[in-house]
C-alpha positions as CSV (number, residue, x, y, z in Angstrom):
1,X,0.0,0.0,0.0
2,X,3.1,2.4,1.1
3,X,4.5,1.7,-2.8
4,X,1.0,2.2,-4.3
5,X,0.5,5.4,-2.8
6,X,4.3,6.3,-3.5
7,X,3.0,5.9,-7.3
8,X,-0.1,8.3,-6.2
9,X,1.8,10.9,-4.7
10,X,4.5,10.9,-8.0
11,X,1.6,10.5,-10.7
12,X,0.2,13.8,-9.0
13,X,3.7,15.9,-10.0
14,X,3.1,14.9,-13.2
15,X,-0.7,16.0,-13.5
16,X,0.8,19.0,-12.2
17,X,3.0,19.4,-14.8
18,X,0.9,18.7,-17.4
19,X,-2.7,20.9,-16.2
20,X,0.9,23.6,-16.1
21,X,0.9,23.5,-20.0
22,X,-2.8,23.2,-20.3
23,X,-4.0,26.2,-18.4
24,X,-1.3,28.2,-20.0
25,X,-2.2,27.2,-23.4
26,X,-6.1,28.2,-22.3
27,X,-5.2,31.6,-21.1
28,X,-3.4,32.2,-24.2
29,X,-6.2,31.3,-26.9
30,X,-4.6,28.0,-27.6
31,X,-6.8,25.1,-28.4
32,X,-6.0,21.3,-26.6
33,X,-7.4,18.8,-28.3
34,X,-6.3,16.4,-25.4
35,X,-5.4,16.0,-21.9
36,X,-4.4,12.5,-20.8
37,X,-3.2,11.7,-17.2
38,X,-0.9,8.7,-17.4
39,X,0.7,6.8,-20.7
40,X,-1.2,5.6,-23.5
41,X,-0.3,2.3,-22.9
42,X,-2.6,-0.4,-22.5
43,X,-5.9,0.1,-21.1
44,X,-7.7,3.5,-20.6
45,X,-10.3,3.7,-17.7
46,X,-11.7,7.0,-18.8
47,X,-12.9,9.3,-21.8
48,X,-14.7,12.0,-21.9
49,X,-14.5,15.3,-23.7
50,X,-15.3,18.6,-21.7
51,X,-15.5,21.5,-24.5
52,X,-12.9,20.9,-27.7
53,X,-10.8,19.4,-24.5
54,X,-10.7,15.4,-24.5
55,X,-9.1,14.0,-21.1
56,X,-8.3,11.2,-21.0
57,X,-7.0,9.0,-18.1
58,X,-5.1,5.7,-18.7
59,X,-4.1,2.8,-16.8
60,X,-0.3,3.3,-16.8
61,X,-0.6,6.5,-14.6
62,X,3.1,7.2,-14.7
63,X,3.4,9.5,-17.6
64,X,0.9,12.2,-19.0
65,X,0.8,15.0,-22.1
66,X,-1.3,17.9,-23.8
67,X,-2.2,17.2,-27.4
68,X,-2.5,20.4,-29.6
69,X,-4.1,20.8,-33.0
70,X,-0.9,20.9,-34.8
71,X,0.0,17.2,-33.1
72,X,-3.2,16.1,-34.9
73,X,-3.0,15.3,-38.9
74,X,-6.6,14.8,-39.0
75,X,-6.9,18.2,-37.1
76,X,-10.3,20.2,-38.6
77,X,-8.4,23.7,-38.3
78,X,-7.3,25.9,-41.1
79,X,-3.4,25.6,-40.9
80,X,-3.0,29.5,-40.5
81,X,-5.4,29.1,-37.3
82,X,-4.9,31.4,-34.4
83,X,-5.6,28.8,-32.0
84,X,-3.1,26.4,-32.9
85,X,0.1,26.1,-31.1
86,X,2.5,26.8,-34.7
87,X,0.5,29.9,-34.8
88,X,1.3,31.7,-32.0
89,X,4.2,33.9,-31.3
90,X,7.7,32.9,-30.3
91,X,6.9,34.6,-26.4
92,X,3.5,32.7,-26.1
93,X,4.6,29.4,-26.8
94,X,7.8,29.7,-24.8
95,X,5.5,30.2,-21.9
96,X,3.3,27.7,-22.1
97,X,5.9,25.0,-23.0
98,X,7.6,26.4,-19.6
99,X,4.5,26.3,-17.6
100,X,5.0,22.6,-17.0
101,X,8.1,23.4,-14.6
102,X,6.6,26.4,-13.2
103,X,4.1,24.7,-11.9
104,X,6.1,21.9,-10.5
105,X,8.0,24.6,-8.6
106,X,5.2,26.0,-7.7
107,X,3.5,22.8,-6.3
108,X,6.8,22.3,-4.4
109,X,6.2,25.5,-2.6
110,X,2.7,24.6,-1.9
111,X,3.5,21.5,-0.7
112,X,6.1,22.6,2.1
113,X,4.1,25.3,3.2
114,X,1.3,23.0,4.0
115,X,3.4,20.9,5.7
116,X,4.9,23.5,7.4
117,X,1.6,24.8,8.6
118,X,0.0,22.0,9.5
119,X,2.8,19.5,11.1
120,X,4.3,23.4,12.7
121,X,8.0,22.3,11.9
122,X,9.9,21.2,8.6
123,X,13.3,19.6,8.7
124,X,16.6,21.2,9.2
125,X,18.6,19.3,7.0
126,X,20.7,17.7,9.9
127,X,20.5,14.8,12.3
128,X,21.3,14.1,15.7
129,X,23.7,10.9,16.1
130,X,23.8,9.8,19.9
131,X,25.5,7.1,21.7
132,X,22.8,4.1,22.7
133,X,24.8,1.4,23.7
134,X,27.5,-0.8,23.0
135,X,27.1,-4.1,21.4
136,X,29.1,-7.8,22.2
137,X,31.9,-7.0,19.4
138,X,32.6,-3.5,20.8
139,X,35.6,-2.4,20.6
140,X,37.6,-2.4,23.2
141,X,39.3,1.3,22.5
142,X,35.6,2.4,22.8
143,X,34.2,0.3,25.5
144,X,37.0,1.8,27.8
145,X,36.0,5.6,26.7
146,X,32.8,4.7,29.2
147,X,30.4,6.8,26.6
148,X,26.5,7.5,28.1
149,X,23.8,6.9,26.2
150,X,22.9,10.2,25.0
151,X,26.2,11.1,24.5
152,X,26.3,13.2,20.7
153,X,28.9,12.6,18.0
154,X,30.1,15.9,17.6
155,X,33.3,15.2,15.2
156,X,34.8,12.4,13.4
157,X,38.1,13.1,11.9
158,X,37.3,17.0,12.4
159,X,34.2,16.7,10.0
160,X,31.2,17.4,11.8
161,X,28.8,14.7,12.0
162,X,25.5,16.5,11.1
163,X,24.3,13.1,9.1
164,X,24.4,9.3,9.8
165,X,26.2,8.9,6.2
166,X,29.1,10.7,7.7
167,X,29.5,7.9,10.9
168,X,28.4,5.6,8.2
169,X,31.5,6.5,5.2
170,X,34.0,7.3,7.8
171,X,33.7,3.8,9.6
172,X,33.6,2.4,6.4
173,X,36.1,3.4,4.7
174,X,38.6,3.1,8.0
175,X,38.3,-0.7,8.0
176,X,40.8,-2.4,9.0
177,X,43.0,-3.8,6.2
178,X,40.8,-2.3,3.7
179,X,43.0,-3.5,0.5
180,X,44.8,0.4,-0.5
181,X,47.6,2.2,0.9
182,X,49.6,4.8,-0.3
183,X,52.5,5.8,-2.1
184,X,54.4,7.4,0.3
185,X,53.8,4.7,3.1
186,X,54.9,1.6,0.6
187,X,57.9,3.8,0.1
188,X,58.7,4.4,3.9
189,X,58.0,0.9,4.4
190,X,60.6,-0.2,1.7
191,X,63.0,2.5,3.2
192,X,62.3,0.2,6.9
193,X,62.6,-3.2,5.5
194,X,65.9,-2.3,3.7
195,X,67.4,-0.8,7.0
196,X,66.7,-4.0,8.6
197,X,68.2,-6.0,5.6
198,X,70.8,-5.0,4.0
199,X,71.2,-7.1,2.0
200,X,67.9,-6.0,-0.4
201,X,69.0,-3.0,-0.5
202,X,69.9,-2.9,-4.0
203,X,67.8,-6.0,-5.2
204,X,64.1,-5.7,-6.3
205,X,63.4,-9.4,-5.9
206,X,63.5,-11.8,-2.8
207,X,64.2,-15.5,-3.6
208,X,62.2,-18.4,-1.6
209,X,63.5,-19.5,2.0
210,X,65.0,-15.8,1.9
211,X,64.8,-14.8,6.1
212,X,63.5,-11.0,6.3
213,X,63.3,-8.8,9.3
214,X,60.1,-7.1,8.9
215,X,59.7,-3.5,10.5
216,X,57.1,-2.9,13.3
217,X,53.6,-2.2,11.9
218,X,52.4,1.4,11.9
219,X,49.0,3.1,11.1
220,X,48.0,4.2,7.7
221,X,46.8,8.2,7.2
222,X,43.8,8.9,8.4
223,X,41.0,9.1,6.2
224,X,39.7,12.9,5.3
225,X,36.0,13.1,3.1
226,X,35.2,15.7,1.7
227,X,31.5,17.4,1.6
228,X,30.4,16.3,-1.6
229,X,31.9,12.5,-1.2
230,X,29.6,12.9,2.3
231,X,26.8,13.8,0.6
232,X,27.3,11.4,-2.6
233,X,28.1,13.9,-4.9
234,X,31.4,12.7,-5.5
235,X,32.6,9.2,-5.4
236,X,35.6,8.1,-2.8
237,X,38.5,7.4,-4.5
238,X,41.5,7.1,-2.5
239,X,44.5,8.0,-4.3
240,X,46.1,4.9,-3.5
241,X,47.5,1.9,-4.5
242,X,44.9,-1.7,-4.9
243,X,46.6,-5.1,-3.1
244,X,46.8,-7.4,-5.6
245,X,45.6,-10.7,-4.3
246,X,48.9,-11.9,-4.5
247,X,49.5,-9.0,-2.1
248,X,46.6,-9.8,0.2
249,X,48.5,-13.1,0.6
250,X,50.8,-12.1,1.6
251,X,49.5,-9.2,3.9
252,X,47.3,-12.0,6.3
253,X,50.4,-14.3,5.6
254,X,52.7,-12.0,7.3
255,X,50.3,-10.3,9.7
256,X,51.7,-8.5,12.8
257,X,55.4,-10.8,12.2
258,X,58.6,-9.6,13.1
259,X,60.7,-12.2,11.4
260,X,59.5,-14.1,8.6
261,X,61.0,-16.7,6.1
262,X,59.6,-16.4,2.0
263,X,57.7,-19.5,1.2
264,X,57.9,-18.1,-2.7
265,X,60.1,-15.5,-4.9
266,X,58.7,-11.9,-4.1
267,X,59.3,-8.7,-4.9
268,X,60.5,-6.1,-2.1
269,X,57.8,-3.5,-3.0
270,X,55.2,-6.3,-2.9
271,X,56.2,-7.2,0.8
272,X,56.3,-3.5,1.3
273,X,52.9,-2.9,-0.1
274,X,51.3,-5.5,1.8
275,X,52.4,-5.3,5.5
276,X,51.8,-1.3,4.5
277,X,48.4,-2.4,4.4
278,X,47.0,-1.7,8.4
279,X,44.6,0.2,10.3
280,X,43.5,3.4,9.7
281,X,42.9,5.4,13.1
282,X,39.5,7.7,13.2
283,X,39.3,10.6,15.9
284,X,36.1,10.7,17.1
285,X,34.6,13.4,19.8
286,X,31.6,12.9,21.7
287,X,29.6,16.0,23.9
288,X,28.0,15.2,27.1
289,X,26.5,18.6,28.0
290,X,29.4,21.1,27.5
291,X,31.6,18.5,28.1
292,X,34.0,17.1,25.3
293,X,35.0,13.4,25.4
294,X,37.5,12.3,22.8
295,X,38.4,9.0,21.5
296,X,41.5,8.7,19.6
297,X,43.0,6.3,17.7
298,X,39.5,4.5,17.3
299,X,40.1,1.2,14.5
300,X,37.2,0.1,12.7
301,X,37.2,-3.9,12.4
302,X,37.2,-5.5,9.3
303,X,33.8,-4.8,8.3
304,X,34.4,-0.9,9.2
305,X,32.3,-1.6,12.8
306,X,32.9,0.0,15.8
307,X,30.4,-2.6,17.8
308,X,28.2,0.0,18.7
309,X,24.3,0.9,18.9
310,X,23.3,4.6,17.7
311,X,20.4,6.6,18.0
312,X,19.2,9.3,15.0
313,X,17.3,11.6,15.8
314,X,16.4,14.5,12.5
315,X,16.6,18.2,13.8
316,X,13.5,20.3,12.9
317,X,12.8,24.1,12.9
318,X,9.6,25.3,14.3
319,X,7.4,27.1,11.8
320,X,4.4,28.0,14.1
321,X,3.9,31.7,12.9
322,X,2.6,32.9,9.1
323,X,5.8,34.2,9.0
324,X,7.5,31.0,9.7
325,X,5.5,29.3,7.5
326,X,6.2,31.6,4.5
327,X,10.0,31.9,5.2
328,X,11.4,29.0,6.0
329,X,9.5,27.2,3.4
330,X,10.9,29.0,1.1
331,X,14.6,29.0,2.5
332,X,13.8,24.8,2.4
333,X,12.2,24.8,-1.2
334,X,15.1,27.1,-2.0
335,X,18.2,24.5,-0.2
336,X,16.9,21.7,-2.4
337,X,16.8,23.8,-5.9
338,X,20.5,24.5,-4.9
339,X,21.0,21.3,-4.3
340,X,19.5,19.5,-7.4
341,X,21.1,22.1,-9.4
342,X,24.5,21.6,-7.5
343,X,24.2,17.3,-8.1
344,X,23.5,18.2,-12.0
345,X,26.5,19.9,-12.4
346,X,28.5,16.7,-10.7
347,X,26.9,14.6,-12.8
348,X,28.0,16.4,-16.2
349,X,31.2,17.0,-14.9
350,X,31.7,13.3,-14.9
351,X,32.3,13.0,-10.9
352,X,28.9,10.5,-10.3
353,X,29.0,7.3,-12.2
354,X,26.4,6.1,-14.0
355,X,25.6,3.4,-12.0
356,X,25.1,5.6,-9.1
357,X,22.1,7.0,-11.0
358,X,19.1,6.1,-9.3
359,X,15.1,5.7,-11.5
360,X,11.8,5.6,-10.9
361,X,11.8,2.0,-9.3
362,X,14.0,3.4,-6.4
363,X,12.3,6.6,-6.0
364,X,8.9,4.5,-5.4
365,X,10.9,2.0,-3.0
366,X,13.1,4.7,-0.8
367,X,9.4,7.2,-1.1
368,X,7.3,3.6,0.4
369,X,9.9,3.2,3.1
370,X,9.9,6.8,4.0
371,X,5.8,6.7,4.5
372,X,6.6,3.1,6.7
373,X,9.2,4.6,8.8
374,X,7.9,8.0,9.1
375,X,4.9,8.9,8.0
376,X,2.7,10.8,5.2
377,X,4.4,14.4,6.4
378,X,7.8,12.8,4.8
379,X,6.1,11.4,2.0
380,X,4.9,15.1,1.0
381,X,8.6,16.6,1.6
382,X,10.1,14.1,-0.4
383,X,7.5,14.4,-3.2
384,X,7.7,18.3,-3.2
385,X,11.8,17.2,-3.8
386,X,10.7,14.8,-6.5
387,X,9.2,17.6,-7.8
388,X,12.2,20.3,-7.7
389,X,14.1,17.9,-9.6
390,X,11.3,17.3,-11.9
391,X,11.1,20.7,-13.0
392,X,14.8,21.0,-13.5
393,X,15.5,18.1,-15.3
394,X,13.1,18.9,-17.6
395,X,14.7,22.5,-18.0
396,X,17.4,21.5,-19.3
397,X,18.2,22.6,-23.1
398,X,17.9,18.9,-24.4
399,X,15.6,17.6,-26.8
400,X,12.7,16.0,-26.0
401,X,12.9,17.9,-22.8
402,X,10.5,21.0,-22.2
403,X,13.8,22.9,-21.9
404,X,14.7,21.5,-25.9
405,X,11.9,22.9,-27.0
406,X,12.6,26.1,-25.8
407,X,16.0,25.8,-27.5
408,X,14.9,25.1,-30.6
409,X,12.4,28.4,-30.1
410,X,15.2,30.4,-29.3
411,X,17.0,29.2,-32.3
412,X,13.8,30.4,-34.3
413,X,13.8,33.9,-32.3
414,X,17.5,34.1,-33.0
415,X,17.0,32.9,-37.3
416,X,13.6,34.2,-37.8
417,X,11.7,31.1,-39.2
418,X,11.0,27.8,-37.5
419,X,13.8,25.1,-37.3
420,X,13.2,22.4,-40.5
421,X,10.5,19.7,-39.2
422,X,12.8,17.2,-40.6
423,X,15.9,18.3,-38.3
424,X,13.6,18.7,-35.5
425,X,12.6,14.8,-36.3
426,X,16.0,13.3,-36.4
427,X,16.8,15.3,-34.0
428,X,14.3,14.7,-31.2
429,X,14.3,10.7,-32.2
430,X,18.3,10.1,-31.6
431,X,17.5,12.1,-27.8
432,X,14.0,9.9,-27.5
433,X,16.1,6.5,-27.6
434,X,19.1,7.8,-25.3
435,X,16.7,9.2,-23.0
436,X,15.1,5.6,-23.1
437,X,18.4,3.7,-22.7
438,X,19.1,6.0,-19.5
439,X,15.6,5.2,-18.2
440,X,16.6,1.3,-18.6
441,X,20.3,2.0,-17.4
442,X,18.6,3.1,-13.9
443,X,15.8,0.8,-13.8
444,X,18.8,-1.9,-14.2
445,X,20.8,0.7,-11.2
446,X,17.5,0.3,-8.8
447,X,17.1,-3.1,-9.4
448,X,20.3,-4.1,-8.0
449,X,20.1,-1.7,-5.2
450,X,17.3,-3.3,-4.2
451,X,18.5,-6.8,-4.4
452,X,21.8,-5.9,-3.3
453,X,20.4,-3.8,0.0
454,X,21.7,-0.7,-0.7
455,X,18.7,0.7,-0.6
């Protein structure tokens, strides 16, 4: 029920979208032949026509459209009609082709001010991680800290901890013996093993049965993330070197040895790299009151655990006044434009992968969950973000998208006579089919999530 009334709640933005175009066209003296909620695919549960208007709802109620005269070849117009779309001036058409996203920004507005009005708060966009208990394979490093439940992560590696994901990457990505190290520790590790033997001090292989004096274990650079890698805007890449399995081998081989004899012919930088590979150490400060506590030196296990229980708790801001209502709606409608806009611009630049993207099929799965967990209020918020990125996707200056459209009417402003139909064709076909192998490509992305757990 939480997924079908995801679909409710999504199907909405687009007859948002689409009644956008149609009462733009109206108030401009264009006529609609048609306007159909959902895709014409398969069966259509209703048909009736109000006016010269036919609407039309079908059963596949993800999709929709406004049908002019000029879409029509049958249409019973005179070609150099004033109602048809063709017809009108370069302005007038602009607008109603950008009503569509107007009105899906204004419906996000709408939408968080009703929240905001009748729940009284709306989110802050940051959490409250506390300390709940500690589990049976707690660390020990933390166990001895004596932390209170209630106790707030404040810091972890001097990056504030304002969302789960940021206890969540950090611990990850700290796991002991996570398979990279770096340059400059493989190098000081060489530098080590060749003190303590000289004789491979000039050699680059070791020979089998070869006795090597291995130098004591030391911890790895702490890992530092920055904001965008946080908020998955950038993927993690650390600029280091991959074990080789041959390397991993060796590495659990070796482990914590001081003195070890080679079973098999290696070469000095791959013992290097692999007894380089060891813990990374997070630094993580807690507040009791006014009171810091700080844990350093903290070593995630080999699953990036620290064997602890947390509590999340999301900060809100009251909005209990009109004037609460009104402003921080906006300041929140306005955070989330900046941030869809912000994630586009990652995305073009080539800094999220592909199979990051995430589709319809997860937005309906994460949007169920939320109305599980925590309720219809969330399911609105979210929906009124579906929305903002909605209206900017479809901005953007790429064909098939409202925003090609108004490219191509801008190219006519700029020429002074429409841009060829046969162009416009080709043109709008080649985008229709990549648009439709992205759709796949994160249905494919979703799918996997789901089956994988990632989401």
């Amino acid at each position: 029920m939480n997924i079908i009334l995801m679909i409710l709640l999504i199907s909405v933005l687009i007859l948002v979208h689409e009644a956008g175009h149609f009462l733009a066209a109206k108030m401009i003296g264009m006529r609609v032949d048609k306007f159909g909620f959902g895709l014409p695919i398969g069966t259509t549960l209703f048909k009736k026509k109000f006016g010269e208007t036919e609407f039309l709802i079908h059963a596949c109620l993800l999709g929709g459209y406004v049908s002019f005269p000029d879409d029509e070849e049958d249409c019973d117009l005179p070609p150099d009609s004033p109602q048809r779309f063709s017809n009108k001036p370069v302005g007038q058409r602009a607008i109603v082709i950008s009503a569509g996203v107007i009105a899906n920004v204004l419906f996000a507005y709408f939408a968080i001010m009703l929240i905001a009005f009748h729940w009284g708060f709306l989110p802050a966009n940051s959490y409250n991680l506390t300390f709940s208990k500690n589990m049976d394979d707690v660390l020990e490093s933390v166990k001895s800290a004596n932390l209170q439940k209630g106790d707030v992560f404040y810091s972890i590696n001097d990056t504030l901890v304002t969302y789960p994901v940021v206890y969540e990457k950090y611990t990850k990505f700290s796991k002991e013996k996570d398979g990279f190290v770096s340059e400059a520790k493989v190098n000081e590790t060489i530098e080590k093993i060749t003190q303590l033997n000289p004789d491979l001090a000039n050699k680059k292989n070791i020979p089998s049965g070869t006795v090597v004096l291995l130098p004591e274990q030391s911890d790895e650079t702490p890992v530092k993330l920055t904001n965008d890698q946080i908020i998955g805007f950038e993927q993690y890449e650390p600029n280091e070197i991959e074990l080789s399995d041959f390397q991993k081998k060796i590495r659990d081989e070796f482990d914590n040895k001081e003195q070890i004899t080679t079973t098999e012919p290696m070469e000095v930088r791959d013992l290097a790299i692999a007894i380089s590979d060891t813990r990374k150490p997070l630094t993580i400060v807690f507040k009791r009151g006014n009171e810091q506590i700080v844990l350093n030196n903290i070593y995630p296990n080999k699953d990036g655990k620290l064997g602890i229980e947390i509590a999340l708790s999301e900060n809100v801001v009251a909005t209990k006044t009109p004037k609460a209502i009104i402003t921080k709606s906006i300041k929140y409608v306005n955070y989330n434009i900046g941030l869809t806009v912000y994630g586009l611009k990652k995305i073009f630049m080539g800094k999220i992968p592909l199979q990051e993207m995430r589709g319809i099929v997860a937005i309906t799965k994460i949007g169920g969950d939320v109305i599980a967990h925590y309720g219809l209020y969330k399911a609105i918020i979210l929906t009124a973000i579906i929305s903002i990125n909605l209206a900017i996707v479809n901005i953007l200056p790429i064909p098939v998208l409202d925003g090609g459209h108004l490219f191509f009417l801008l190219i006519e402003k700029i020429i002074g006579k429409p841009v060829s139909k046969n162009i416009l064709e080709k043109v709008n076909m080649f985008f229709f089919f990549l648009l439709v192998a992205l759709m796949v490509l994160m249905i494919i992305n979703d799918a996997v999530a789901i089956f994988t757990k990632q989401i």
